[in-house]
Structures are given as C-alpha cells and as structure tokens.
C-alpha positions in Angstrom: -17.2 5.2 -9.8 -14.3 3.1 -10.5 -11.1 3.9 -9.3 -7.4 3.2 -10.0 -4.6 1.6 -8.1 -2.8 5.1 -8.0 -5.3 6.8 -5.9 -5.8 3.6 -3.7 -2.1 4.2 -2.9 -2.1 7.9 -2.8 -3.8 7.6 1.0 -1.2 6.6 4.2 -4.2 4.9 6.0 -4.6 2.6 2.6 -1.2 1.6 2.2 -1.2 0.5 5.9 -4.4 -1.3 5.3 -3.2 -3.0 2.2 0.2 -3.9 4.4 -1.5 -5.6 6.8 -3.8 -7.8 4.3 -0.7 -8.7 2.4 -0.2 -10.4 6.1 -3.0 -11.8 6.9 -7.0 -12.0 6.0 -8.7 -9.7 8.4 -12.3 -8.9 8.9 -13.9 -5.3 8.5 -13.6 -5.4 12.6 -10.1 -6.4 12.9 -8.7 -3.9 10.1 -10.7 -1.2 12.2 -9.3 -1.9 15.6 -6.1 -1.3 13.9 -6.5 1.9 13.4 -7.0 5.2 15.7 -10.3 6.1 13.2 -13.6 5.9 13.3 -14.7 2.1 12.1 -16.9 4.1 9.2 -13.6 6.0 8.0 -11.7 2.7 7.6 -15.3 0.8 6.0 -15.0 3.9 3.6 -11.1 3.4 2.5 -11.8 -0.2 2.3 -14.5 0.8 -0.5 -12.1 2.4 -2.6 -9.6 -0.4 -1.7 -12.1 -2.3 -3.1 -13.5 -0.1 -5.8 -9.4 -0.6 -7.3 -10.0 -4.4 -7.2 -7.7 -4.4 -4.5 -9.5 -5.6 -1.8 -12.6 -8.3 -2.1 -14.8 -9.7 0.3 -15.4 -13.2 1.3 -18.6 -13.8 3.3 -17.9 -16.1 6.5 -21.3 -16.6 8.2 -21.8 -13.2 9.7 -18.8 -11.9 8.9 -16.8 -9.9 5.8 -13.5 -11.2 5.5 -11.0 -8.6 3.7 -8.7 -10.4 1.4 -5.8 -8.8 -1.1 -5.6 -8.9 -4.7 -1.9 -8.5 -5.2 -2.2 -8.4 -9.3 -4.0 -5.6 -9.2 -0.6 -3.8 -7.7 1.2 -4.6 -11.1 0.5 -1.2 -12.6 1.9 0.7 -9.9 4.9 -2.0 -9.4 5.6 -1.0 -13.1 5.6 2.5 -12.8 8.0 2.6 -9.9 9.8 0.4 -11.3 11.3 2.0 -14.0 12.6 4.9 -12.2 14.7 2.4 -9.5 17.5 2.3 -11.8 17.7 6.6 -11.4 17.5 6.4 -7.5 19.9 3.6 -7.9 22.1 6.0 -9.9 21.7 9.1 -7.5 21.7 7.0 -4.2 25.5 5.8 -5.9 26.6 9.4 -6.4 25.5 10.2 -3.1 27.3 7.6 -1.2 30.4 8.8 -3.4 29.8 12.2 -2.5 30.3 11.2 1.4 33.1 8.8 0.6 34.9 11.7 -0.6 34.0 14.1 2.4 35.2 11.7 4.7 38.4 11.1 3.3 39.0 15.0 3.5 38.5 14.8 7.1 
C-alpha cells in the first residue's frame, strides 16, 4: 500500500519520530527507547514513515539505521504554506483586539 506524507503526519507518535530523525540518524532500537510503546508499535509507524518515502533504511552490520528524507515533506510544507499568510492576518487582528482591551483598562 503506498501511502502519502499527509497521513504520515496525521499520527503525534510520527511527527515525534520524524523530529527526532531530523536530529540525528537513529537505529530501530534507539527511536524505540524513545518512546513509552511497545518496540513493535514504533517498528509499525516506522513502516508507514517509510511506506511515505519518509524514512529509509541504511543497513550497518547488524543494524537498521533510520534516516530522514526531508523532500518528501515538500507537499505538506506547500499546503501549510499557503494558508500562513491567513493566520498571519488573524493572529494581527488578534493582537489588535487585546491592544485595544488594554488600553480601556
């Protein structure tokens, strides 16, 4: 099944995985033991991390290294993007909202 960058993103635990590989190249081990889950649950996100093209493998003797793929972000970089310049535009009104409360005060 191939998956998209949206629904890699849509889990908590897969943004905080994807956080700490932006960091650092971890092995399956070390992303587990940073995480109150069972080793299989965070093996099973890091499918779908990798099922997004997010997340590859590199084989180190006996060991699975996790490393990011950052391009494959871009789409959902994109799509946030261009709704920044509306929280930009409420956030304003907002802080001018409170401006004007305070001064009443």
């Amino acid at each position: 099944m191939r998956r998209d960058v949206f629904q890699a993103l849509s889990d908590p635990v897969r943004r905080d995985i994807i956080e700490l590989l932006s960091k650092e190249e971890l092995t399956v081990n070390d992303v587990a033991k940073q995480f109150d889950i069972s080793r299989p649950a965070v093996s099973k996100h890091l499918k779908i991390l990798n099922e997004c093209g997010i997340v590859n493998y590199e084989k180190k003797g006996r060991e699975r290294i996790c490393l990011i793929e950052p391009k494959q972000l871009i789409p959902a970089f994109l799509w946030i993007e261009q709704y920044r310049s509306l929280w930009e535009d409420r956030m304003d009104s907002f802080e001018k909202y409170v401006n004007k409360l305070n001064t009443k005060k």
